[in-house]
C-alpha positions, 0 to 999 in steps of 0.5 A, spaced: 573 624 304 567 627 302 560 627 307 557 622 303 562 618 304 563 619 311 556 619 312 555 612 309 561 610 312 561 606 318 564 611 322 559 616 320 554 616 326 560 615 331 562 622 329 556 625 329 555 622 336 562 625 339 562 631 336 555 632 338 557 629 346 564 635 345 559 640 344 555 639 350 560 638 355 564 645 352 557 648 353 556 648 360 563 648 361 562 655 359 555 655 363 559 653 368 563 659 369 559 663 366 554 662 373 561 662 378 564 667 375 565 673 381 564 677 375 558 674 373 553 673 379 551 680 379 548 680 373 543 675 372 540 676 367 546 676 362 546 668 365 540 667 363 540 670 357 547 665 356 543 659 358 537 660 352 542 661 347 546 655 349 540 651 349 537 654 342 544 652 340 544 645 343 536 643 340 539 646 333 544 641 333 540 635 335 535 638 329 543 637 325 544 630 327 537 627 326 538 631 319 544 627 318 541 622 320 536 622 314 540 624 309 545 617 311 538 613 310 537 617 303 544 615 301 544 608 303 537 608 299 540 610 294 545 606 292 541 600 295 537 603 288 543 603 284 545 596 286 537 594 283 537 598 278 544 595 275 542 587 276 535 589 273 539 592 266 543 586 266 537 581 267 533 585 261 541 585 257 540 577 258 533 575 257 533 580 250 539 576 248 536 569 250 530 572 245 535 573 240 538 566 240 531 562 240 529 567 235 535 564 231 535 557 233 527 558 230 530 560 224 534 555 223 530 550 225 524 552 220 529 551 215 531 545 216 523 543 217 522 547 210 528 542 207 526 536 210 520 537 207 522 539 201 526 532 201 521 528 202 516 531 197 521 528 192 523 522 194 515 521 194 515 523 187 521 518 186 518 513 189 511 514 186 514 514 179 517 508 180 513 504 183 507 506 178 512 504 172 513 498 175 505 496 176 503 496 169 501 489 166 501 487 174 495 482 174 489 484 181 485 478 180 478 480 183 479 487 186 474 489 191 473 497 190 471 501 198 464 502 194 462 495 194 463 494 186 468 488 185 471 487 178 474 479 175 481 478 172 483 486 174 490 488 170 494 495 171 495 498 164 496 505 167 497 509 173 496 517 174 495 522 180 488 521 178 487 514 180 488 506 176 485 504 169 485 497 169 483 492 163 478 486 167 473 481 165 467 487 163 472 491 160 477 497 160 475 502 167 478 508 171 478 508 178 479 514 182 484 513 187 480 514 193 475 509 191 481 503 191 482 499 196 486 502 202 492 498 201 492 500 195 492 506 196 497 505 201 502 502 196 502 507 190 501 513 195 496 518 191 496 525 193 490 529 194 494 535 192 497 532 186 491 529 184 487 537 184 493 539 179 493 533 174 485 534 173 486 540 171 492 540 167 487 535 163 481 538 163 485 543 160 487 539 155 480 536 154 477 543 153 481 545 145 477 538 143 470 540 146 467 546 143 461 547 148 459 554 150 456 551 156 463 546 157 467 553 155 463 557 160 463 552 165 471 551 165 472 559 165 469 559 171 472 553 174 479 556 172 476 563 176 475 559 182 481 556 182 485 561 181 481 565 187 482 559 191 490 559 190 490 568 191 486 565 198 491 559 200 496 565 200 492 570 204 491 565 210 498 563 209 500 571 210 496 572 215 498 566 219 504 567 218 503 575 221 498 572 227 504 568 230 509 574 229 504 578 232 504 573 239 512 573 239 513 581 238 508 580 245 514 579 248 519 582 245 516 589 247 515 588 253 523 587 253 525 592 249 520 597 253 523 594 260 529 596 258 527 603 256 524 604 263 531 601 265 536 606 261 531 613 263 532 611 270 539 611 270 540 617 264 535 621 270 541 621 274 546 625 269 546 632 270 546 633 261 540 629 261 537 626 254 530 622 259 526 626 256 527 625 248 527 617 251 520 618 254 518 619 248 521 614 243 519 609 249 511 612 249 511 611 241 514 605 243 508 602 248 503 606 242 506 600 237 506 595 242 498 596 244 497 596 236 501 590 235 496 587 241 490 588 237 492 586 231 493 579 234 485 578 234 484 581 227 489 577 224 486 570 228 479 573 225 483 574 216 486 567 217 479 564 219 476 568 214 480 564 210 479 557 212 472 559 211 473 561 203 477 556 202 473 551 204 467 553 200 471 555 194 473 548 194 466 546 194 464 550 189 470 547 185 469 541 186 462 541 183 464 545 177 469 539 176 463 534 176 459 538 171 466 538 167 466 531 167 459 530 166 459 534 159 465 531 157 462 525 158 456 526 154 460 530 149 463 522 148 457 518 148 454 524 143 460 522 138 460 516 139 454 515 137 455 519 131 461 515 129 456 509 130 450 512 126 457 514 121 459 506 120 452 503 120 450 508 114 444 511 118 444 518 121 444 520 129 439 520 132 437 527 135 439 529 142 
């Protein structure tokens, strides 16, 4: 058994009281016949002498067995650390592999979001289609738009993303969806986005039959908006998507840091010791942590940014498009008019 083991023992301070104890009682025994010797009494200076270093030696045996006593203290110390040390390393072992599991439960679960979105969007596009085919030639009767304007003897002849054209009492009209009653709107389920896409797919039809330098201007930039727009859309779904990364490495890095801690504890106690090469790896560790922490601001400050851009962009589009509408619109009434003053056999009258 070696001392640390007899020192942690619970033997250990028995032993050392005992030997201690034999100690003293072989000291003055040899005290005792030092001083009652014949032979001895008459030098009395050697007794003397005797005593001191019998008491040197019984006070360098006391300081022995407080040392003892230290060190036993140190070593149950040490283990008691040990037992730390190992219950730490099994907590962070367990809370990184929770981390891994949410991480993979989020995976899974994020992707089931994206299919179920993904089959909602065509069951509403099925839906839609059906629907829509089987309104043309439904009779509405008096129907009251959201604005006030009421049409008599409404009846569907077509409806599209943009909204209803109807034949009433007045004759033909289009109504942009957002202008039919809500009910309406609720049955036949217009989608702003959709709505977005199919207006500009039809102007750009109507662009090759325009010949307007301003019209031509007007939709160039109109189509330099919407692809700004598009470019912006991707950006703030990027940086969200880096932002929310950004907040769950927080807590990844504590964990990875903490286990690193943990590791150059115990590697510290070997006698070929890496810890200084894993001292760096964890500095360079706890440099990305504090950089990835600062980009959680930064990157909450891209995607407001872009939530900014994109609704002005969005603005200025839908401007754009009111002035696409408005000149397609007196293109019409300008033809119109010329087909008219064709047919009546006088010429247009000058705009």
């Amino acid at each position: 058994m070696g001392f640390t083991d007899l020192a942690t023992s619970g033997r250990g301070p028995w032993i050392f009281g005992v030997s201690i104890a034999v100690f003293i009682v072989a000291a003055f025994g040899t005290l005792y016949t030092l001083v009652f010797d014949p032979n001895n009494m008459e030098n009395h200076k050697k007794i003397e002498a005797v005593v001191r270093d019998l008491e040197l030696e019984l006070d360098g045996k006391k300081t022995q067995l407080e040392s003892y006593k230290k060190e036993v203290k140190l070593v149950a110390q040490r283990k008691d650390e040990e037992r730390q040390l190992s219950d730490l390393k099994i907590k962070v072992e367990a809370a990184a592999k929770r981390i891994e599991e949410a991480t993979a439960e989020q995976s899974a679960a994020q992707a089931a979001v994206e299919n179920a979105g993904k089959e909602w969007e065509d069951y509403k596009a099925e839906y839609r289609a059906s629907t829509w085919a089987k309104a043309k030639g439904r009779e509405l009767g008096t129907l009251k738009l959201a604005d006030g304007t009421t049409f008599e003897a409404a009846v569907i002849r077509k409806i599209d993303h943009a909204g209803m054209d109807i034949l009433c009492s007045s004759g033909p009209k289009n109504i942009k969806f957002e202008n039919l009653p809500a009910e309406l709107q609720d049955e036949f389920q217009f989608d702003l986005v959709k709505r977005d896409e199919f207006e500009d797919e039809r102007h750009k039809a109507e662009n090759m039959h325009i010949e307007s330098v301003e019209y031509a201007q007007t939709a160039e930039r109109c189509d330099a908006k919407i692809a700004s727009l598009k470019e912006w859309k991707g950006k703030k779904v990027a940086s969200e998507q880096a932002w929310k990364q950004a907040k769950d490495n927080v807590e990844r890095y504590k964990v990875a840091i903490a286990r690193k801690k943990a590791d150059i504890s115990a590697e510290k106690r070997k006698n070929l010791s890496k810890a200084p090469q894993m001292e760096i790896e964890l500095r360079q560790m706890q440099a990305k942590a504090e950089q990835n922490s600062r980009s959680i601001s930064d990157l909450d400050q891209a995607r407001r940014e872009a939530d900014t851009t994109i609704r002005t962009l969005q603005r200025e589009i839908d401007t754009l498009r009111d002035d696409l509408t408005r000149m397609q619109k007196e293109h019409a009434e300008k033809k119109a008019a010329e087909a008219a003053a064709a047919a009546g056999g006088t010429a247009p009258a000058a705009q």
